[in-house]
Every structure is written in C-alpha cells, then in structure tokens.
C-alpha positions as CSV (number, residue, x, y, z in Angstrom):
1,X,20.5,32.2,-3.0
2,X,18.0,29.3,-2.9
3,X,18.4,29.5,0.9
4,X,17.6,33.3,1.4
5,X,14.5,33.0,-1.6
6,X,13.1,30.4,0.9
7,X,13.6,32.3,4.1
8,X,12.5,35.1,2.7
9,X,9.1,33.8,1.2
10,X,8.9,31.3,4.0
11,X,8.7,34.8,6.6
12,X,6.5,36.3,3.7
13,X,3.8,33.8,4.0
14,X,4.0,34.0,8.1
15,X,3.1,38.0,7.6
16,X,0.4,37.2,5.3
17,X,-1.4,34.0,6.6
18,X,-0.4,34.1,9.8
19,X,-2.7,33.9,13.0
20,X,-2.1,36.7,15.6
21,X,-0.6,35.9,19.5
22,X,0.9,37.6,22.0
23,X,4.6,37.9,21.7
24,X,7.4,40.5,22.2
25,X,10.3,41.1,19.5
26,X,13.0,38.9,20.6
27,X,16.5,38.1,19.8
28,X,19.0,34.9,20.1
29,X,16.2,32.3,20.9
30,X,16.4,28.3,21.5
31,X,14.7,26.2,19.8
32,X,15.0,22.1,20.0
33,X,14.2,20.1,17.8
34,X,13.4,16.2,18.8
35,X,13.8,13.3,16.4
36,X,12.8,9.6,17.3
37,X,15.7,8.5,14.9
38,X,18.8,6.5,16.1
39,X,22.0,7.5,15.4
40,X,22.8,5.1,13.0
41,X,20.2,6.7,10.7
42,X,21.7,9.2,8.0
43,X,18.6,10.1,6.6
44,X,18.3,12.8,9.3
45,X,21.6,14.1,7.9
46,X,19.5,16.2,5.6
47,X,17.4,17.7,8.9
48,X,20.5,18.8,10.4
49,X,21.5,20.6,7.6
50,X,18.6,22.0,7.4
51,X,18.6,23.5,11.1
52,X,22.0,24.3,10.6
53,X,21.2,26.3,7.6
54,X,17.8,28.0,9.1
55,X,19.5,28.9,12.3
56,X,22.4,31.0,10.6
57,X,19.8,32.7,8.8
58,X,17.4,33.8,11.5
59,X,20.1,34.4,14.4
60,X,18.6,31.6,16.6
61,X,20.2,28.2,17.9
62,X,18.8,25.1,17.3
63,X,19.4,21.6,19.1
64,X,19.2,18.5,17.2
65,X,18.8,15.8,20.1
66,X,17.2,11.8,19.9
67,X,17.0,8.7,21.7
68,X,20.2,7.4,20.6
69,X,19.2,3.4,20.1
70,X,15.4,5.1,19.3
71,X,14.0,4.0,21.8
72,X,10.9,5.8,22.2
73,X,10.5,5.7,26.0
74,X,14.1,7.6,26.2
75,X,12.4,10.0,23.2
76,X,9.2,10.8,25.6
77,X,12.1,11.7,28.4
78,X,14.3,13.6,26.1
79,X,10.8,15.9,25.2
80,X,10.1,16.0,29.5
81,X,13.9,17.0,29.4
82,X,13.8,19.9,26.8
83,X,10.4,21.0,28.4
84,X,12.1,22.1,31.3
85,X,15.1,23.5,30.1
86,X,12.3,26.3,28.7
87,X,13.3,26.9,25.4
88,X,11.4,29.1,22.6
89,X,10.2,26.2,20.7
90,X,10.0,22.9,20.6
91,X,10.1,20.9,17.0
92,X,9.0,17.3,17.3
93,X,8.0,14.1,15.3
94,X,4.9,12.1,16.4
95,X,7.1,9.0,16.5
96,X,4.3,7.3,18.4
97,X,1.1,9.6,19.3
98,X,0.4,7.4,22.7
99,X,4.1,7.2,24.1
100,X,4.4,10.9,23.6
101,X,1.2,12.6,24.0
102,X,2.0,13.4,27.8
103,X,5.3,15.1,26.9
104,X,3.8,16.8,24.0
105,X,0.7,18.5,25.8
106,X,2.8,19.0,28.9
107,X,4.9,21.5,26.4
108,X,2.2,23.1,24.9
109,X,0.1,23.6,28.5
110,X,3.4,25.5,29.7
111,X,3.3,28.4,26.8
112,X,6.3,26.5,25.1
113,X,5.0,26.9,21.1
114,X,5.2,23.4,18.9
115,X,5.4,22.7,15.6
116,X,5.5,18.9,14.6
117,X,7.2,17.3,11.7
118,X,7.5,14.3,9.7
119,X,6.2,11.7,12.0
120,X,2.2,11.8,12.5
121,X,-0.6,13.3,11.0
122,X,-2.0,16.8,10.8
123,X,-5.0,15.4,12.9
124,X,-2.6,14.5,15.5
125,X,-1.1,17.6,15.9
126,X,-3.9,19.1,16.5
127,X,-4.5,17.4,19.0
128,X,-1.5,17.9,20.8
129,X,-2.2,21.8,20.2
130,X,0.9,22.2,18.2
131,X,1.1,25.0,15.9
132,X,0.7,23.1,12.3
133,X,2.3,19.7,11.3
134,X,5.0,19.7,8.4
135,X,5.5,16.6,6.7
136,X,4.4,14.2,4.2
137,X,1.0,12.1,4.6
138,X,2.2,8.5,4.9
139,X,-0.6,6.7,4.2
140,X,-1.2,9.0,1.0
141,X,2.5,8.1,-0.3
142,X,2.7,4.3,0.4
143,X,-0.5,3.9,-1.6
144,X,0.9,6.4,-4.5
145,X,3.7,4.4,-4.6
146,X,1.5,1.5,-4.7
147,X,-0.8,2.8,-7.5
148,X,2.3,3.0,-9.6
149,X,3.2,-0.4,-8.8
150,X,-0.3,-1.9,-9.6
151,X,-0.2,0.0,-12.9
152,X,3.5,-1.7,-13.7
153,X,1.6,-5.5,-13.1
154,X,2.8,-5.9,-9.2
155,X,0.5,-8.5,-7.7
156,X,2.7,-10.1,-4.9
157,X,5.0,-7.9,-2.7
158,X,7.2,-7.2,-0.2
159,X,7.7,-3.9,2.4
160,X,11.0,-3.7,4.1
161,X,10.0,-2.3,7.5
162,X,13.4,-1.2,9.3
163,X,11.4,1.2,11.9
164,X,8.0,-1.3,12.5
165,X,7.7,0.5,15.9
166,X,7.0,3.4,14.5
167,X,3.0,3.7,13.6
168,X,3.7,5.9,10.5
169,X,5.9,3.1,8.9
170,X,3.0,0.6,8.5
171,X,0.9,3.4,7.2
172,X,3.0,3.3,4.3
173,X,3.1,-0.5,3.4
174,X,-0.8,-0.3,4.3
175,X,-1.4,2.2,1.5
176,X,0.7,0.3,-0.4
177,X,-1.3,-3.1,0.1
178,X,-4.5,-1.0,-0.4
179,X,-3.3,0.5,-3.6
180,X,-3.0,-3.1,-5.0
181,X,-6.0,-4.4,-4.0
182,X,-4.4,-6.8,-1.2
183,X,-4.6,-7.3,2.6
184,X,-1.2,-6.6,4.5
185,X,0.0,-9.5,6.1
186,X,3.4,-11.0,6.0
187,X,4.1,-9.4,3.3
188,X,5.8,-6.2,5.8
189,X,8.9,-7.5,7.7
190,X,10.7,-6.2,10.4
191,X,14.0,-5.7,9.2
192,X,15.5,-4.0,11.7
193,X,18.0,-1.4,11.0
194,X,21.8,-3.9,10.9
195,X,22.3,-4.3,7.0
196,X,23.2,-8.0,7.2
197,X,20.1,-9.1,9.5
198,X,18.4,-6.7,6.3
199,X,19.9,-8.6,3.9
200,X,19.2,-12.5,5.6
201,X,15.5,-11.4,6.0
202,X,14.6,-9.9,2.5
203,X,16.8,-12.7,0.8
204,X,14.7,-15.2,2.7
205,X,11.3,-13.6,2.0
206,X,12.5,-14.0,-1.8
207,X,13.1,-17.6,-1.2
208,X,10.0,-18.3,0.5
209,X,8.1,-16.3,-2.3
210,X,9.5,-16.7,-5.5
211,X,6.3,-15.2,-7.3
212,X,7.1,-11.7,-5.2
213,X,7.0,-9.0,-8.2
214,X,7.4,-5.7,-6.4
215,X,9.4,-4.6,-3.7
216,X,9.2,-1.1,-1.1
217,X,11.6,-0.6,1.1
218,X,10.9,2.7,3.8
219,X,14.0,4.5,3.6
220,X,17.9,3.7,3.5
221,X,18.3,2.0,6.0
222,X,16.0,-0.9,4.2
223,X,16.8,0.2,0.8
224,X,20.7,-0.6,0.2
225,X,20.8,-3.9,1.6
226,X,17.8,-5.0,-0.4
227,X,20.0,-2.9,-3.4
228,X,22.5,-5.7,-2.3
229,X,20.8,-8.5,-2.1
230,X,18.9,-8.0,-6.0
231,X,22.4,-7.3,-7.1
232,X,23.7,-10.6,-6.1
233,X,20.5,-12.3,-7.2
234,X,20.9,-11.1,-10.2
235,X,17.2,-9.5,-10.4
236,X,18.7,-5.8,-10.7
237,X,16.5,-4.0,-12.5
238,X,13.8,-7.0,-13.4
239,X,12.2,-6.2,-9.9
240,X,9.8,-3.3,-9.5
241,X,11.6,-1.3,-6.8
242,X,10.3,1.5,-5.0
243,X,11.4,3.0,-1.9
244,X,11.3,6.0,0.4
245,X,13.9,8.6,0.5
246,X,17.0,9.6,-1.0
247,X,20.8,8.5,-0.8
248,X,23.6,8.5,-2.6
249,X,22.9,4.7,-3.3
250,X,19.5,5.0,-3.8
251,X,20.6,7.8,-6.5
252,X,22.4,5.3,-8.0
253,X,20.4,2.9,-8.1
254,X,17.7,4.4,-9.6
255,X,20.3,5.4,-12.6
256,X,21.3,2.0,-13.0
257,X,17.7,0.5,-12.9
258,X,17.6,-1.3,-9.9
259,X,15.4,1.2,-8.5
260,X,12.0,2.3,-10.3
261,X,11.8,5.0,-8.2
262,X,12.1,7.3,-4.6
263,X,9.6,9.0,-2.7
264,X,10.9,12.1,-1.4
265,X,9.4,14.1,1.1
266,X,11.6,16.8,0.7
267,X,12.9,16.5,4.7
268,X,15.1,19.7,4.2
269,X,12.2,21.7,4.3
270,X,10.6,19.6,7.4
271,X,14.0,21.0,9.3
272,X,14.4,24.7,7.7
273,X,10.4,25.9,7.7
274,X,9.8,25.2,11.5
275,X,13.0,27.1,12.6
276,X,12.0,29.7,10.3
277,X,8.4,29.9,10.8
278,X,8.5,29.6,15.2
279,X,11.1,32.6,14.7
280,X,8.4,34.6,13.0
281,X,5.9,33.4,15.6
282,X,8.0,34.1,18.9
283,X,9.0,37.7,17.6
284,X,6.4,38.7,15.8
285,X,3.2,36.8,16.7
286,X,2.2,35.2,13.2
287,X,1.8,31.8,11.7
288,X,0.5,30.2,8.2
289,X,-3.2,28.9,9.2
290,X,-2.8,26.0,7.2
291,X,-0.6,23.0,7.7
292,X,2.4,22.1,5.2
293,X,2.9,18.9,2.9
294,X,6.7,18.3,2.2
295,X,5.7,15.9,-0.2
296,X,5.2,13.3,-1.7
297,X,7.2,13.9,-4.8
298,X,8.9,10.9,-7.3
299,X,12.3,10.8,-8.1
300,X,13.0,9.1,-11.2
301,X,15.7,8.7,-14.0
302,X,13.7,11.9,-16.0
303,X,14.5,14.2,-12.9
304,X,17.5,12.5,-10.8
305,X,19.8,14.6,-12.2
306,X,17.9,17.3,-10.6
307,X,18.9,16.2,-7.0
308,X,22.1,13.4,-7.4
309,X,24.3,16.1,-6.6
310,X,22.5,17.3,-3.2
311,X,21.4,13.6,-1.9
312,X,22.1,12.9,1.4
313,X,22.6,16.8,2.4
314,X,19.9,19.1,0.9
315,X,17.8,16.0,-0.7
C-alpha cells in the first residue's frame, strides 16, 4: 500500500509541477540506472529494491549496472556504454563531476533525459542539464551531524572515509569539522572498503590519539568495523558515534548504545522517484520544477523501531 500511495502521489506531483516537453505516450521503456558503487557495497541493496519495486509498478525495466571494483574511469565507460545502447532514461550519481561530465552531457546532447541521484549537488546537475538531482546535501548532513556532536562536548575526532575518491565523502567530514569549529586534517582516513584494513586503521588512529571524543563513520562499509573495534576496546557506548546510513548492525548498534545515531538519506526513494518520475516525463511530458532532498533524517533509539525491521531493504 505504501508503495502504490507513493507512486501514486509521486505521478500526482509530476501532473501538477511538472514542466511541459515534447513526448509521445509510450509503453515498455528502458531506463538504466548507473551507480559508482562496488559490488561489495550493500548499501545499494536498498536502491535495487527500490528499482525493482518502481519498475513493476510503472511497466518499465530498469538496469542496475557499476563499475564493479568502483573504479570511476570504468563508471565514465559504463555511462558512454549505456549512452549508446539508447535507452529512455539514464539515472546516474555524480560520483566525480570532472571524470564524468563528458559522459553525462554526451547523454543529455543526444535527447536521452537524466535525472541524477545521490552523488553531487543540485548545482551540478544543472549543469550537466539533467532533469533535477535527488539526494541528500552532503555537506548539509556531515555538519548536522556535527552540530549534534559539538553540542554532546566532541572536540577531537575521527571520520572513517571508506570511499575518499569520491568528492561528496569529504564534504561530509568537512561539514562535520566545520560544525565543530576545527580544520579537517588527518583527522579523515582512508579506510578503504576491506573490514580488517578498517579495523587496523581506526584502531591505530585511537592509539595515536587517545583524546579522540567523537567518531563518524560514512556508511557501512566504515561503520561495522569501527562497531568492532569499540567493542573490543571496550569504549561501546562511551564514544560519541555517528555514522551515515542504515544496516542491520548499525540498527543494532544504535539499540545497544554504541551508536548515537544514523543519518539516513532515505536511498529507497533516490531509486523509486526517478523511475517513477522519467516514466511520467517520457509518456506524458511533465516533471516536478524543483529538485528533491531524500534527507537528511536521524535515526535514533526514540524512532529505530520505526525502521529495524526494513534496514538494509527499504531503509
């Protein structure tokens, strides 16, 4: 039910808000939607759903498809690749606006309509003349995040980066690091994405800074092995611990007390809207005029129970 009152106000608000364009009823169409994530990363377990979900509903196919190591070179080929395979619509994350503004533009020049998620910045999809942007302003979470942190006594920190190369991740420790007052130095580390390198770098940043009150990690890929390593350095729950997005461990963590809290960007809706809303736009011409924020939103112990149950698939 939750999925049809969503399609149905989602295709509402396209009616309503929407900007006119030439375009002829059609049926059965393709659209492609292009992470920069590897395929070790779960997270986008909730985006597939999501297209899974949204295509059902509208009649349309969607392909999920990403640089399998990330690598964003072989993401910039995989957009030049579904370019020319000319499908209705093309879904993308800004990953890195440089390495795929080419692609991107290259897209949009050939009539194929784009509508960026997650990754990037309404500003930069303008630019690329996509359609709108849907997803969460990174900058504006990491320093929400860090606002809470400054008002629970964090002065020293760390930011478990497990996706440096992409810009948006040091947005967030950077409006984290602003939010405190601080300048961002060493304080982010490249994690990397392996659990055990994860674990040897945030338990040696610990060591080397013992005075280190408050913790972020950018998703769970960082987040569980730093749940790990608190857990067997006994500081469970005497560490402020925030971190982006939601997991079944995360869930649980946040229960137990290790973690203070999750940002969620809601990623089910930056996988379901698009399919929806490029539907309405290749058959009938009409688009919201404004771009949509997925979030931020903070999960805590008052509203887990809210979203335990769907973590990792809807949440």
């Amino acid at each position: 039910m939750l999925h049809k009152l969503l399609c149905g106000a989602a295709m509402g608000a396209a009616m309503v808000l929407g900007l006119a364009a030439p375009a002829a009823q059609a049926a059965n169409e393709r659209f492609v939607l292009i992470s920069h994530a590897p395929d070790s990363d779960s997270w986008w377990n909730t985006i597939k759903t999501a297209i899974r979900d949204a295509g059902k509903q509208t009649g349309t196919t969607v392909d999920y498809q990403n640089p399998s190591t990330g690598d964003l070179a072989d993401m910039a080929r995989i957009v030049q690749q579904a370019t020319a395979s000319k499908p209705d619509g093309i879904i993308i994350t800004i990953a890195d606006f440089d390495v795929l503004k080419g692609p991107i533009t290259d897209a949009v020049k050939k009539g194929i309509p784009v509508i960026t998620i997650n990754s990037g910045t309404a500003e930069q999809s303008k630019q690329l003349g996509a359609l709108m942007h849907i997803g969460q302003p990174e900058y504006d979470a990491g320093k929400g995040a860090g606002e809470k942190a400054k008002a629970a006594g964090v002065t020293k920190f760390l930011c478990v980066n497990h996706y440096i190369t992409n810009p948006a991740s040091v947005e967030r420790c950077q409006g984290f690091a602003d939010a405190l007052g601080v300048k961002l130095g060493d304080q982010m580390v490249d994690s990397g994405m392996d659990p055990s390198e994860v674990q040897t770098k945030v338990s040696a940043f610990l060591r080397a800074h013992p005075d280190t009150n408050g913790i972020l990690t950018l998703g769970p890929n960082s987040a569980e092995p730093t749940i790990a390593v608190l857990q067997a350095n006994k500081q469970a729950g005497k560490m402020f611990f925030a971190t982006f997005d939601l997991s079944p461990a995360i869930a649980a963590g946040i229960k137990d007390g290790t973690v203070t809290f999750a940002i969620d960007q809601q990623p089910y809706l930056q996988g379901y809207l698009p399919v929806v809303l490029l539907t309405n736009y290749v058959r009938y011409g009409v688009i919201p005029s404004n771009n949509i924020n997925s979030g931020p939103g903070f999960i805590t112990k008052d509203n887990l129970a809210l979203v335990e149950k769907l973590a990792g698939e809807y949440r």
